[in-house]
DRENRO-479961 format. One record per residue (C-alpha): x, y, z; residue in three letters. Coordinates in steps of 0.05 Angstrom, whole numbers, always signed. Example, Ala and Ser with C-alpha at 12.3 -4.5 7.8 and 13.67 -1.06 7.14 Angstrom:
KOLVEX    east   north      up  type
KOLVEX    +246     -90    +156   ALA
KOLVEX    +273     -21    +143   SER
END
This chain:
KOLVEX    east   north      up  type
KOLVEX    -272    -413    -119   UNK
KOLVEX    -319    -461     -80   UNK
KOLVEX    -314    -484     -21   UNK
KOLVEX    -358    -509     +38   UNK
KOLVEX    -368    -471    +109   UNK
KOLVEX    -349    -490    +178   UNK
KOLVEX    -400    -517    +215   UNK
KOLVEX    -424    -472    +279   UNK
KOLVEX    -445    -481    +345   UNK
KOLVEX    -507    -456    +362   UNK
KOLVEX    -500    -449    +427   UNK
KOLVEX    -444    -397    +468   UNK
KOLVEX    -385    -438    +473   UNK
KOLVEX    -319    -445    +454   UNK
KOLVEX    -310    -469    +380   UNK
KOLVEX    -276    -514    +353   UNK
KOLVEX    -234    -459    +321   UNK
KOLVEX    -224    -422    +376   UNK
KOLVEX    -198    -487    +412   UNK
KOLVEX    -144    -490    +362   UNK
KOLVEX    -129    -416    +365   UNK
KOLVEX    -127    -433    +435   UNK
KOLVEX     -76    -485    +434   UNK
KOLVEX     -31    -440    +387   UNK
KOLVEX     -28    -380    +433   UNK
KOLVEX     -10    -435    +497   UNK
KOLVEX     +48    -463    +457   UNK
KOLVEX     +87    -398    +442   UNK
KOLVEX     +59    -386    +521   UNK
KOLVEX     +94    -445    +543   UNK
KOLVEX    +146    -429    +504   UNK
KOLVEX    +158    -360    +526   UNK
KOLVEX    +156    -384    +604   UNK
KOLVEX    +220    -435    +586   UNK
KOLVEX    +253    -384    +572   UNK
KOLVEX    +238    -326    +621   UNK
KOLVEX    +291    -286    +643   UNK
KOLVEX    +307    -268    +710   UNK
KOLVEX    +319    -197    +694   UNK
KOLVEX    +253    -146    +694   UNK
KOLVEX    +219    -146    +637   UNK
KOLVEX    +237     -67    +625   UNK
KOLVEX    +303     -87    +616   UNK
KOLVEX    +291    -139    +570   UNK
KOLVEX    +252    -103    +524   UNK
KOLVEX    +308     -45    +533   UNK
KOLVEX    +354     -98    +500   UNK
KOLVEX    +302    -125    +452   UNK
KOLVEX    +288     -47    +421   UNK
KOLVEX    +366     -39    +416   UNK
KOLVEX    +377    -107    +382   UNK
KOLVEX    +316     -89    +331   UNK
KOLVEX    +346     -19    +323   UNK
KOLVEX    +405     -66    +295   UNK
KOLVEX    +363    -118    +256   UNK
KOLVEX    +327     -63    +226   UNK
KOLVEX    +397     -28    +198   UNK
KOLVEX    +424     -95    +174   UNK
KOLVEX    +344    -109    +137   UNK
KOLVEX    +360     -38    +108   UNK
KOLVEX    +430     -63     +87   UNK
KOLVEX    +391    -123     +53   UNK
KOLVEX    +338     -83     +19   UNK
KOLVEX    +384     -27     -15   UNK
KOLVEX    +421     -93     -50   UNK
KOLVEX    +346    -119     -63   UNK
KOLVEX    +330     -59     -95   UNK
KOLVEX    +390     -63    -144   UNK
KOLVEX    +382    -125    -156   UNK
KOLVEX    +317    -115    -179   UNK
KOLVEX    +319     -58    -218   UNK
KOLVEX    +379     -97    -246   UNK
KOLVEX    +325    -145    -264   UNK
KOLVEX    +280     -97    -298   UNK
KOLVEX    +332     -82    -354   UNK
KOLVEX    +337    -151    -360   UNK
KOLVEX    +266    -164    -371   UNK
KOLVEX    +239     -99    -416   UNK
KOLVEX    +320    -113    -461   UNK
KOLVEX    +291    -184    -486   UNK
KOLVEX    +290    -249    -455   UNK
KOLVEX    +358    -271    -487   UNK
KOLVEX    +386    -289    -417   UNK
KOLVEX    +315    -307    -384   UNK
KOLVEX    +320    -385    -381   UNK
KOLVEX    +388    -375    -346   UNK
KOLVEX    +399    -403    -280   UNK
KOLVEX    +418    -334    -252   UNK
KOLVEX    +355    -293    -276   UNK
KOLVEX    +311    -361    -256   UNK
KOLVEX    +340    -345    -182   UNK
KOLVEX    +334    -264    -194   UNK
KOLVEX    +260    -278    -207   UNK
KOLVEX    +238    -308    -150   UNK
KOLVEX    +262    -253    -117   UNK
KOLVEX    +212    -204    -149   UNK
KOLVEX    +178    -151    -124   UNK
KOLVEX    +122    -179    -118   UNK
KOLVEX     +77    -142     -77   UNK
KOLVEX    +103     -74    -102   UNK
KOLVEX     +74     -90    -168   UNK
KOLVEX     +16    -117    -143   UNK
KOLVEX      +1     -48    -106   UNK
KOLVEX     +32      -3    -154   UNK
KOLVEX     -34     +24    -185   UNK
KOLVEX     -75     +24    -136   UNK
KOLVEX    -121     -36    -149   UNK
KOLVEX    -116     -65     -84   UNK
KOLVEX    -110     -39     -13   UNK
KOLVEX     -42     -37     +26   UNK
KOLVEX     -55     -57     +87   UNK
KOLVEX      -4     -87    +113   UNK
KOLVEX     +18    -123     +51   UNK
KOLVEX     +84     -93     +30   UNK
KOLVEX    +117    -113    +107   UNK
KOLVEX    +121    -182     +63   UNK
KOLVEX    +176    -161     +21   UNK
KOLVEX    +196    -107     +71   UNK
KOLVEX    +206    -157    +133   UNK
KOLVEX    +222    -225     +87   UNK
KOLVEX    +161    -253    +112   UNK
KOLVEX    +140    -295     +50   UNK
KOLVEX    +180    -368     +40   UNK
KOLVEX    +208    -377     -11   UNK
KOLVEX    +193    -441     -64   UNK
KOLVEX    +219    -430    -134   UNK
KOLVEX    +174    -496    -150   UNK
KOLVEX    +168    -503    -228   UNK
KOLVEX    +118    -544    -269   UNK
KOLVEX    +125    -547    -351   UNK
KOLVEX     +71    -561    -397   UNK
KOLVEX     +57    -549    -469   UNK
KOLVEX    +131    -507    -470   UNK
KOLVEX     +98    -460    -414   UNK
KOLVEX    +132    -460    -340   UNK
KOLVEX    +100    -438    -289   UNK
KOLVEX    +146    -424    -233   UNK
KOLVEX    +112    -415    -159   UNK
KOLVEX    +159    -366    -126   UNK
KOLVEX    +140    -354     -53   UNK
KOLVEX     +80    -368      -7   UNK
KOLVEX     +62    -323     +57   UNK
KOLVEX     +11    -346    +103   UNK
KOLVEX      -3    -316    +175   UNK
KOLVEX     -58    -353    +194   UNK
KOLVEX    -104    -308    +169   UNK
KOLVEX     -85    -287     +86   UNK
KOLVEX     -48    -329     +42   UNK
KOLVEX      -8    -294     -14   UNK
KOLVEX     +17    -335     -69   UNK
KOLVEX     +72    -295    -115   UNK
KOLVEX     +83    -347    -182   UNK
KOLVEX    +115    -324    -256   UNK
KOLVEX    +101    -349    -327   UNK
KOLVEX    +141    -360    -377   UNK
KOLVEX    +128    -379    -455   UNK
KOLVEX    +188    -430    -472   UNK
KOLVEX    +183    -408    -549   UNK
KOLVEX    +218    -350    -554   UNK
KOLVEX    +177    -344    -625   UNK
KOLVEX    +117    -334    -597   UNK
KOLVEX     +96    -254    -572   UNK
KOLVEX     +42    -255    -511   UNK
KOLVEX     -15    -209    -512   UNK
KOLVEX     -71    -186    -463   UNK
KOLVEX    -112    -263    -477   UNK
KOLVEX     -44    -294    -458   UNK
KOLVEX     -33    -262    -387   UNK
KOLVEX     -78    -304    -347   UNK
KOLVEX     -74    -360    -297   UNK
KOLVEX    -140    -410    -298   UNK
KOLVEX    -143    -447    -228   UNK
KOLVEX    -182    -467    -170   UNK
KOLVEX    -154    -477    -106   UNK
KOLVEX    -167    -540     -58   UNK
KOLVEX    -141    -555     +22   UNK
KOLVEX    -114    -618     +38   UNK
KOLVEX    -159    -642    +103   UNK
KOLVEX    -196    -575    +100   UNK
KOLVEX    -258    -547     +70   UNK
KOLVEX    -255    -478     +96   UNK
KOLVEX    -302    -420     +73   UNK
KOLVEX    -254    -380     +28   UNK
KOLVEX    -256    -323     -20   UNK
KOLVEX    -195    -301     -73   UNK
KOLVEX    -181    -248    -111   UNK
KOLVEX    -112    -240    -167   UNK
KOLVEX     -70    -195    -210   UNK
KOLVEX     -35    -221    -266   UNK
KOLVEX     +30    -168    -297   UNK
KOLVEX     +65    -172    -363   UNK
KOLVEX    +144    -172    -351   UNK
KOLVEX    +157    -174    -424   UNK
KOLVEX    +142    -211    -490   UNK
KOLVEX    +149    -277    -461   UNK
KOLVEX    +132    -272    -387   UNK
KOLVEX     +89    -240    -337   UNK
KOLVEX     +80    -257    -260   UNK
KOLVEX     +24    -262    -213   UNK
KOLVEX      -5    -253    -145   UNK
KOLVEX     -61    -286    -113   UNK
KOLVEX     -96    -268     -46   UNK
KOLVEX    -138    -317      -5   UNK
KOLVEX    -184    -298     +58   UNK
KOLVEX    -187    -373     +87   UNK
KOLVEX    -236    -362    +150   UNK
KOLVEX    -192    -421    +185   UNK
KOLVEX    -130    -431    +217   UNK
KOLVEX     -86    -467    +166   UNK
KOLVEX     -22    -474    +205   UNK
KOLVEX      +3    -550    +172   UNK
KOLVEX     -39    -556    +117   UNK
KOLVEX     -28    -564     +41   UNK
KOLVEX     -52    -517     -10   UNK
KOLVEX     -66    -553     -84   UNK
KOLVEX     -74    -492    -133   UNK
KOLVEX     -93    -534    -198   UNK
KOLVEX     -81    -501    -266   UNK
KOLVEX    -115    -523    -322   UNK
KOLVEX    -109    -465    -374   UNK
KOLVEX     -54    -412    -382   UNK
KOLVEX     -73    -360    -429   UNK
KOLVEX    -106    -393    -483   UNK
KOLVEX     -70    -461    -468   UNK
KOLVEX    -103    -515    -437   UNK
KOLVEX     -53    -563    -401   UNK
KOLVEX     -35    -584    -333   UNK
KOLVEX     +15    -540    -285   UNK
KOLVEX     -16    -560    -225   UNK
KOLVEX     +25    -543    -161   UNK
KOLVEX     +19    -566     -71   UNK
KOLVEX     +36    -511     -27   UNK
KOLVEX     +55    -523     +36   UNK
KOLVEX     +26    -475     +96   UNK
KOLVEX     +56    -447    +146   UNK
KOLVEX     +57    -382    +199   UNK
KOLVEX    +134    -399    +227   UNK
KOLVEX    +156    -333    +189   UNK
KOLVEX     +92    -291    +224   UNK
KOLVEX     +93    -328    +291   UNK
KOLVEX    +135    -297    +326   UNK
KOLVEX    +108    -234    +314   UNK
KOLVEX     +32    -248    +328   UNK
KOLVEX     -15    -235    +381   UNK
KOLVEX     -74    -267    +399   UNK
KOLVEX    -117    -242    +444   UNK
KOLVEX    -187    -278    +479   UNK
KOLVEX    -215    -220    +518   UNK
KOLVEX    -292    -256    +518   UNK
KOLVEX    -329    -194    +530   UNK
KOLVEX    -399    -189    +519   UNK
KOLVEX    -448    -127    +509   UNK
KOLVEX    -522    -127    +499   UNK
KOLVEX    -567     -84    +463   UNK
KOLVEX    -637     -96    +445   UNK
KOLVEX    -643    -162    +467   UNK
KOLVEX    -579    -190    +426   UNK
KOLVEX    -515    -206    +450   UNK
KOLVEX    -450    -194    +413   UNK
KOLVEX    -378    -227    +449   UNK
KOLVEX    -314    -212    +423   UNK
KOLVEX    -281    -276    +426   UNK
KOLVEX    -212    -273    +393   UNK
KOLVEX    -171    -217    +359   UNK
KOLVEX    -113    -236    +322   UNK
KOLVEX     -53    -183    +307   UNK
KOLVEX      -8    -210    +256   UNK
KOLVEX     +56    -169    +222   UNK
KOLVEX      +3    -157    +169   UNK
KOLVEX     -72    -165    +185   UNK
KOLVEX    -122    -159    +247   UNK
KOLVEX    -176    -211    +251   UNK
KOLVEX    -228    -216    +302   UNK
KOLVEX    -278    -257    +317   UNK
KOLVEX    -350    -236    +341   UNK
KOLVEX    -407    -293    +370   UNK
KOLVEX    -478    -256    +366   UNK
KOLVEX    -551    -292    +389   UNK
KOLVEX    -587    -272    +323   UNK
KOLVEX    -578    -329    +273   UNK
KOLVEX    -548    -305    +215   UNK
KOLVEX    -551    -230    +242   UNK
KOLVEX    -514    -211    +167   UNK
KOLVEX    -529    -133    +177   UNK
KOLVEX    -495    -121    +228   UNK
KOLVEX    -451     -68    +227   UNK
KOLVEX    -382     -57    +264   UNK
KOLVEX    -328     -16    +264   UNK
KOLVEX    -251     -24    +297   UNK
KOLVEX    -212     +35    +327   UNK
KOLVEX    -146     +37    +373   UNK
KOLVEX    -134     +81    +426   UNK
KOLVEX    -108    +145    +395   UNK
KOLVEX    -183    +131    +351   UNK
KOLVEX    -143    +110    +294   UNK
KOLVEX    -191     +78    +247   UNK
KOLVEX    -165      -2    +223   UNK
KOLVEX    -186      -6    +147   UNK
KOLVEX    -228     -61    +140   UNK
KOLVEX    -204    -128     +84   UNK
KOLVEX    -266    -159     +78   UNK
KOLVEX    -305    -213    +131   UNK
KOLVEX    -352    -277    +134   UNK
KOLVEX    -413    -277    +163   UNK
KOLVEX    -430    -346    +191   UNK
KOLVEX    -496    -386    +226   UNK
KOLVEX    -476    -348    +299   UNK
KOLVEX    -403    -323    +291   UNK
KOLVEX    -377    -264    +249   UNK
KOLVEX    -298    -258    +227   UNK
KOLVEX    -274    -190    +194   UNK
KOLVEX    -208    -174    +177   UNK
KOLVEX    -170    -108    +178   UNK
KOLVEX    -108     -76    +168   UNK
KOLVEX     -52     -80    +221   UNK
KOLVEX     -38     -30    +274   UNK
KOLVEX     -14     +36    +247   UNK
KOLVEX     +60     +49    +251   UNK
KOLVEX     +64    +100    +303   UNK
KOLVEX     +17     +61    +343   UNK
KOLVEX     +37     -18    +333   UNK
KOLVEX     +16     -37    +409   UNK
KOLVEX     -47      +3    +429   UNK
KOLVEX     -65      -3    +504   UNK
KOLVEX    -134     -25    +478   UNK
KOLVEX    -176     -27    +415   UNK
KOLVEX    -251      -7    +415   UNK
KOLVEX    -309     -48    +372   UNK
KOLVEX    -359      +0    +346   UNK
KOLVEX    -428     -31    +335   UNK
KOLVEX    -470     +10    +299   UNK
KOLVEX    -541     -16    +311   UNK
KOLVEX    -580     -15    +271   UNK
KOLVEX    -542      -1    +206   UNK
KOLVEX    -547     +65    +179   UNK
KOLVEX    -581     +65    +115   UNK
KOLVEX    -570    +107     +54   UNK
KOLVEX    -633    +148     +56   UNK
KOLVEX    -608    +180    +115   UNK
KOLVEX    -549    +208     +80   UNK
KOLVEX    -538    +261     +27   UNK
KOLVEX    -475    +275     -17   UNK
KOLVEX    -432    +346     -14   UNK
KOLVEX    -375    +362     -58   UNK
KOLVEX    -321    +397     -27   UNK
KOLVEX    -272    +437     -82   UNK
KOLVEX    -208    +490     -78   UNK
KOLVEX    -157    +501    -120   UNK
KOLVEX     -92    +477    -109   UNK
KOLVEX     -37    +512    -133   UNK
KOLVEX     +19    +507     -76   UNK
KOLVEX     -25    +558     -25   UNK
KOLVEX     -32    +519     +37   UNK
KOLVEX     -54    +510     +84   UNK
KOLVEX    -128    +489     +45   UNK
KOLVEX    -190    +481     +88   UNK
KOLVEX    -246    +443     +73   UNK
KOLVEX    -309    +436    +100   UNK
KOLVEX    -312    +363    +131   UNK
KOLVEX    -376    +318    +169   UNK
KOLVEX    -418    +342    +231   UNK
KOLVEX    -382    +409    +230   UNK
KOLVEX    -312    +391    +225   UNK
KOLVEX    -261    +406    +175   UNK
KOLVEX    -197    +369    +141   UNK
KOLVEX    -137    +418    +126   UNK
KOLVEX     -96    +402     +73   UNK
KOLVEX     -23    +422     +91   UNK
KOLVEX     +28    +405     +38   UNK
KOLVEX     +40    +358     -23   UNK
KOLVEX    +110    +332     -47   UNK
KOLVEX    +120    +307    -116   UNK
KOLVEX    +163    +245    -104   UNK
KOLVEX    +193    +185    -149   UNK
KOLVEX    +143    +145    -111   UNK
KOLVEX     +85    +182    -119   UNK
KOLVEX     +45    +247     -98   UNK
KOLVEX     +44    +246     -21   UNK
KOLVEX     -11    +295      -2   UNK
KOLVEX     -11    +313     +82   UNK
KOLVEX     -70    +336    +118   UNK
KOLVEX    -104    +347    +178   UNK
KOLVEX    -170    +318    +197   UNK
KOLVEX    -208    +363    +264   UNK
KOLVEX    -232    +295    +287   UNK
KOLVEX    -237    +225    +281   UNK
KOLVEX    -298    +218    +242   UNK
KOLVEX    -262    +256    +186   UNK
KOLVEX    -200    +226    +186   UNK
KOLVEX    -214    +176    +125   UNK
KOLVEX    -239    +232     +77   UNK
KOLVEX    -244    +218      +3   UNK
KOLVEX    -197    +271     -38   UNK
KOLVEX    -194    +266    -101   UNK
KOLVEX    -130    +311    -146   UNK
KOLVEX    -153    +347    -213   UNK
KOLVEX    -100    +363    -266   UNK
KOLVEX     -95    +414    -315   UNK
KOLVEX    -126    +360    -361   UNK
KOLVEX    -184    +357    -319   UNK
KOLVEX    -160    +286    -303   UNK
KOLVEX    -180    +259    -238   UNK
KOLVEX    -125    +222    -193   UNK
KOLVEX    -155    +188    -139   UNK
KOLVEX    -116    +163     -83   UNK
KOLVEX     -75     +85     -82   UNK
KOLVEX     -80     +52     -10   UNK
KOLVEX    -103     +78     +58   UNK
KOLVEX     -76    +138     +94   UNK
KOLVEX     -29    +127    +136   UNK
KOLVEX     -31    +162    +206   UNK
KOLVEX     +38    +206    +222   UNK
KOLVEX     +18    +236    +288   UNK
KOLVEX      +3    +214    +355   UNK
KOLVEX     -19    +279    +385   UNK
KOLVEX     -59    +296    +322   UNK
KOLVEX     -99    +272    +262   UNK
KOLVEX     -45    +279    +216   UNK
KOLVEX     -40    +232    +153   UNK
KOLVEX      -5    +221     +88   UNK
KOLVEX     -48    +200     +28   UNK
KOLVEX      -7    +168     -38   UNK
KOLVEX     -32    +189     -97   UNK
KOLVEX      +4    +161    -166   UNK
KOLVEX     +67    +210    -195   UNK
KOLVEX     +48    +275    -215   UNK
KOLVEX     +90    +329    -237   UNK
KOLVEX    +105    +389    -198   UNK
KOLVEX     +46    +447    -223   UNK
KOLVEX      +2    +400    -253   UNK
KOLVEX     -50    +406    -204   UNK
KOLVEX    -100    +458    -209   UNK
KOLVEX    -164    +434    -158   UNK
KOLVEX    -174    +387     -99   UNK
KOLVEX    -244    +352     -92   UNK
KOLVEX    -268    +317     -24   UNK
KOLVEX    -335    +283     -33   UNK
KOLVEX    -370    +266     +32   UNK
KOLVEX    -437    +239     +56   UNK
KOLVEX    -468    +284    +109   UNK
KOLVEX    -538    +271    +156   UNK
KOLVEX    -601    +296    +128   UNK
KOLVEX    -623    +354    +171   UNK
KOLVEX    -664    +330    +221   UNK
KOLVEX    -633    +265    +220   UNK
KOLVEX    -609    +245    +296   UNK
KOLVEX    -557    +183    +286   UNK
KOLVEX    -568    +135    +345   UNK
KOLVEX    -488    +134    +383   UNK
KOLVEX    -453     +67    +373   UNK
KOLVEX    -458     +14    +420   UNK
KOLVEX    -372      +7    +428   UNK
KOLVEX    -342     -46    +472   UNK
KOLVEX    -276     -32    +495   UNK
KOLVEX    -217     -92    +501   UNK
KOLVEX    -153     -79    +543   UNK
KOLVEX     -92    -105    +502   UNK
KOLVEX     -34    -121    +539   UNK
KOLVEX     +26    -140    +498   UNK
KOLVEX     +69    -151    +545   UNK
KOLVEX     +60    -234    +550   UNK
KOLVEX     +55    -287    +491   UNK
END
């Protein structure tokens, strides 16, 4: 995908991006002050958690029928496609699991995608296009002013015709109506059956989209050439409510360069911010985000523009969804690879916990269970410190098959560095040795300490 980049101000003011960002924020401000209560604001969040405690029951409610209805679905799908063209299955599809396919092996990161489906956060479209007896069907858009998601499905009219590998494939490039943002995508394409498969594509659009159209123009399905061309309308009403923006406009200065964090953005699924440095094009620079228990935000890719830098990351961790303030690492200058050498943790694993290994810098990460699950293999451990709480582990089977691990851990304790790492299903006793590889300092190597700026968060204000 092509597309142009935003122009930049050279010098330190406020961009035309940030104006707009800006503007957003004061609406739901102005907003927010209409309707103020009079009560303290203790007791209004008292009365907010209780009436989420309720929405949250009721959304449970929802899913279990969601579930059954799509596994309902399944048997549908893998039994033929007899009943596929039906008005009832045409509904039932758009209702996909989208986003649990699209992270069921691993190939891309978590994040915060699966709150889409989770939370109902994607809108739904069901807009259909039919060319050369092939429909393609665009179920559902999400868009929170930072990722777009677009969840579509194919189906092959002829009920003759059996797809293969060359025939799951969508062929498109993607265009903005009034917009020519710097953007980057990415896709997964999964067969359903012999006549249909379904798709996902994710789009990092480094600007704020809120009102705009999306063309996605299709000019080959598969080995078909055609026309199924589709407009996508943009909008964050379904994430608005729940996002945070932030302007803190703090600077720090090392070696002669300045670095000011301009804007972070929380939304139900991502964390942008945005970064104006003095060095034109300063493209090495290197920067890390962490919240106040040190929690590590796993980082979803960036831009690097003439004066400003954007990088996205995941979302807030779970037991930890309003930190009292986050802290931007700048690690200057970059560490290079020279400086590093690899280790290779092993033990055996065969149900004897806890298992210690031999982390960074003299720390250690204790694995202290693993539970075989429907889901997957959920292995718990320990880390000593923050520095090792993002090791890589890697699960040997009796095969000597490696099973490496699908998504980020996810952080389970406040008071400790506890986490849960997914790993696909394995079967109880068919694990025989746990790997960590790591990449310690050379000896004699003396890292120079971040430079870390810290920004107070307070959530409780639009």
């Amino acid at each position: 995908m092509s597309a142009k980049r935003d122009p930049v101000h050279a010098e330190p003011n406020v961009t035309e991006q940030d104006q707009i960002m800006r503007e957003h924020a004061g609406s739901i401000l102005r907003k927010w002050e209409e309707h103020q209560p009079v009560a303290p604001f203790e007791d209004v969040w008292d009365r907010y958690l209780s009436a989420a405690e309720a929405s949250r029951r009721k959304q449970q409610i929802r899913n279990r029928w969601r579930a059954a209805a799509a596994s309902f679905l399944v048997l549908i799908l893998l039994g033929g496609a007899v009943l596929f063209s039906s008005p009832e299955v045409r509904a039932a599809l758009s209702r996909f699991p989208f986003m649990k396919m699209l992270l069921a092996d691993g190939g891309f990161e978590e994040q915060g995608l699966s709150k889409i489906e989770k939370e109902g956060l994607g809108v739904h479209l069901n807009t259909s296009v039919i060319d050369r007896n092939i429909r393609f069907t665009m179920d559902e858009v999400f868009y929170d002013g930072v990722q777009i998601v677009l969840n579509y499905d194919v189906e092959y009219l002829d009920k003759k015709k059996i797809i293969g590998e060359k025939d799951v494939a969508v062929h498109y490039d993607l265009k903005f109506d009034g917009a020519e943002p710097t953007a980057s995508s990415t896709h997964k394409f999964t067969q359903l059956n012999d006549h249909a498969f379904i798709g996902s594509t994710l789009i990092d659009a480094y600007q704020y989209l809120d009102g705009y159209k999306l063309h996605m123009n299709i000019t080959q399905i598969g080995q078909v050439k055609g026309d199924w061309s589709v407009t996508v309308p943009l909008s964050v009403s379904k994430t608005s409510p729940d996002t945070k923006i932030f302007f803190p406009n703090q600077t720090v200065e090392t070696k002669g360069r300045t670095r000011t964090i301009e804007r972070i953005t929380f939304t139900p699924v991502s964390t942008q911010i945005a970064i104006r440095t003095s060095e034109y094009r300063e493209h090495e620079i290197s920067y890390r985000l962490r919240d106040d228990l040190q929690t590590d935000f796993a980082t979803s890719g960036g831009l690097g523009g003439d004066y400003e830098i954007i990088g996205n990351f995941s979302p807030p961790s779970a037991i930890n969804p309003h930190p009292k303030y986050v802290e931007v690492l700048f690690d200057d200058p970059s560490e290079k690879a020279e400086n590093f050498i690899r280790r290779e943790e092993q033990a055996p694993l065969n149900d004897a916990f806890p298992i210690e290994l031999k982390g960074r810098n003299d720390g250690k990460v204790t694995v202290t269970r693993v539970d075989y699950k429907d889901e997957g293999t959920i292995l718990t451990y320990e880390a000593s410190d923050a520095e090792n709480q993002r090791p890589t582990l890697i699960l040997i089977d009796s095969n000597e098959k490696e099973h490496h691990s699908i998504g980020q851990p996810v952080r389970i304790s406040k008071e400790r560095f506890d986490f849960q790492m997914k790993f696909p299903k394995l079967e109880s006793g068919s694990l025989k040795q746990i790997n960590m590889t790591m990449y310690d300092y050379k000896p004699g190597y003396e890292p120079k300490p971040p430079t870390t700026i810290r920004v107070p968060l307070d959530w409780s204000k639009p």
